[in-house]
N, C-alpha and C positions, 0 to 999 in steps of 0.2 A: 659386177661387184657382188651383188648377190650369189652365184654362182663359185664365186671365189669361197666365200664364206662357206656356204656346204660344204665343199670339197674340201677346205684346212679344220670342220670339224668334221666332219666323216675321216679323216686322215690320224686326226687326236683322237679319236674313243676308243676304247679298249676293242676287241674285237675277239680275246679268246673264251670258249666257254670251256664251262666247268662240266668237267668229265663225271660220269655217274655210273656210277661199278654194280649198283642194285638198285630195283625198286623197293621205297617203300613197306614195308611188312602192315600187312592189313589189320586192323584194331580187331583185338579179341571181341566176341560177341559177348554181352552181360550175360550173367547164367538164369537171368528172368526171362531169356528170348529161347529158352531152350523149345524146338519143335518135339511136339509131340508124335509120337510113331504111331505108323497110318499102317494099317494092318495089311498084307501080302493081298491084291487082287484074286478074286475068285478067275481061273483060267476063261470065263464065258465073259468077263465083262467086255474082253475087248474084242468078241463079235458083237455086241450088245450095244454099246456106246455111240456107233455109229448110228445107227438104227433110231436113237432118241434125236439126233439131231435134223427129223424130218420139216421140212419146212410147215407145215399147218399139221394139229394136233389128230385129224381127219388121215395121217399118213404115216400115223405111228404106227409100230407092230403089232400082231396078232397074236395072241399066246401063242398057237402052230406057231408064229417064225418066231416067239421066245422062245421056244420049248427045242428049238434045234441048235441053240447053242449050250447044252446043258444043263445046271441048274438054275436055270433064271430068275428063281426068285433070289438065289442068295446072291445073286450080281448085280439085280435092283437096288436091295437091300445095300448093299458096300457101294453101289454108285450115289445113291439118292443120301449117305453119310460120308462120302469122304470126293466128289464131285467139286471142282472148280466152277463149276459151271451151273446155277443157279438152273437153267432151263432143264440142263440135263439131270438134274440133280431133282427137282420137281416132277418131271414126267416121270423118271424111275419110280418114285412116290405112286405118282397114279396109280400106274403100270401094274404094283404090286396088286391092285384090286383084283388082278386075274386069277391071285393064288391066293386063295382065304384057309387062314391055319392059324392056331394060338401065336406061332412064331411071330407073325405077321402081322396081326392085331397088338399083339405088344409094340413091335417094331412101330409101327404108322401111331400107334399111341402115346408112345415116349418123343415121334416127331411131332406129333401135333400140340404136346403140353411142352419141350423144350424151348425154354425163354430166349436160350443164344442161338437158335435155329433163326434163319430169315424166313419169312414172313410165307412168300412165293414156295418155297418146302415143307410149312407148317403146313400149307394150305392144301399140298399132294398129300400129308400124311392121313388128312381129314377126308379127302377123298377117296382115299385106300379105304378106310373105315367103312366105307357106303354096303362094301361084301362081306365084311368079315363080322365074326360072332363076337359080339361085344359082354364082355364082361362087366360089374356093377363100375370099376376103375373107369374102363374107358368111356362111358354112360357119360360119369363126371365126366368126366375130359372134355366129352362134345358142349357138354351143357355147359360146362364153366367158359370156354373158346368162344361160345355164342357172342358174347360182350368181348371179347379181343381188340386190343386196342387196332390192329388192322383190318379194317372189313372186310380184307380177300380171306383171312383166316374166316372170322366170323360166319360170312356167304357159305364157302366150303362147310362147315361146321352145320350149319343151317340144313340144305341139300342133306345131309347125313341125317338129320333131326326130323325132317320133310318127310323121308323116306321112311320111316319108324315111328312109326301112329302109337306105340306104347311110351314113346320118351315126350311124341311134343304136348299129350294130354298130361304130362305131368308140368307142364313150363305156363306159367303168367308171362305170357306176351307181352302186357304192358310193361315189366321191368328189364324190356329187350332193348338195343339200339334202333328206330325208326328204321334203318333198310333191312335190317333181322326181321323185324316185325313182320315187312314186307312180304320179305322171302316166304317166310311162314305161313303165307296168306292172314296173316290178322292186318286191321287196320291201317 
């Protein structure tokens, strides 16, 4: 009986589909979502880019093997700014310490004080800082980052501050964060 019943309504249901001559047209994008253009790769990034994806930081490049894919700092530079890739993007940051030049100290300087920068990039750009001749600007920059709301910026920040006995005899320790402090050797 059962069986019966299936088969007179499987028999009854309509069974023809509806023919479809196009897909869909895809929703305009809002003109708030417009991407911003991402400037022409220097020709050395993409021997270079490889190169930062070494597994421990112990197995990155050597300036020698930067310095043979051309101009390697301005391919640091455009990877460590326009980089999907947070790691890669941070070690290029490093990396830069190898080439110390006004360029470069601006550059690592506008990363280390940019607010929509992540944290992990901030924190290469402070590091870069550690070689390069710092001006009164980027002085502030270290010193104001000390207090960062992230303490890998901070720490980075610190090391730079460490290494420069004319900036940390200018800093009250006590109005540091307690692992600032640390870093610093105060209390």
């Amino acid at each position: 009986m059962l069986v019966a019943m299936i088969l007179s309504a499987a028999l009854a249901a309509d069974t023809t589909a509806t023919k479809i001559d196009a897909l869909p047209s895809r929703p305009e994008a809002p003109a708030s979502a417009a991407v911003e253009a991402v400037p022409e790769a220097p020709a050395s990034v993409a021997g270079i880019r490889p190169l930062l994806g070494a597994r421990h930081t112990d197995d990155l490049p050597t300036q020698a093997a930067l310095d043979t894919h051309g101009d390697a700092a301005a391919a640091l530079r455009w990877i460590a700014s326009h980089s999907q890739s947070l790691v890669e993007a941070e070690r290029a940051a490093d990396l830069l310490a190898l080439y110390p030049s006004a360029d470069n100290a601006r550059f690592c300087g506008d990363l280390l004080s940019a607010s929509d920068v992540h944290a992990k990039i901030r924190s290469g750009g402070a590091r870069c800082l550690q070689s390069q001749q710092l001006d009164a600007a980027a002085q502030q920059t270290i010193v104001k980052t000390l207090s960062d709301a992230d303490p890998r910026v901070g720490i980075a920040a610190a090391d730079v501050v460490k290494a420069r006995p004319e900036l940390l005899q200018t800093l009250d320790l006590s109005t540091l964060p307690q692992p600032i402090q640390a870093r610093l050797g105060g209390k």
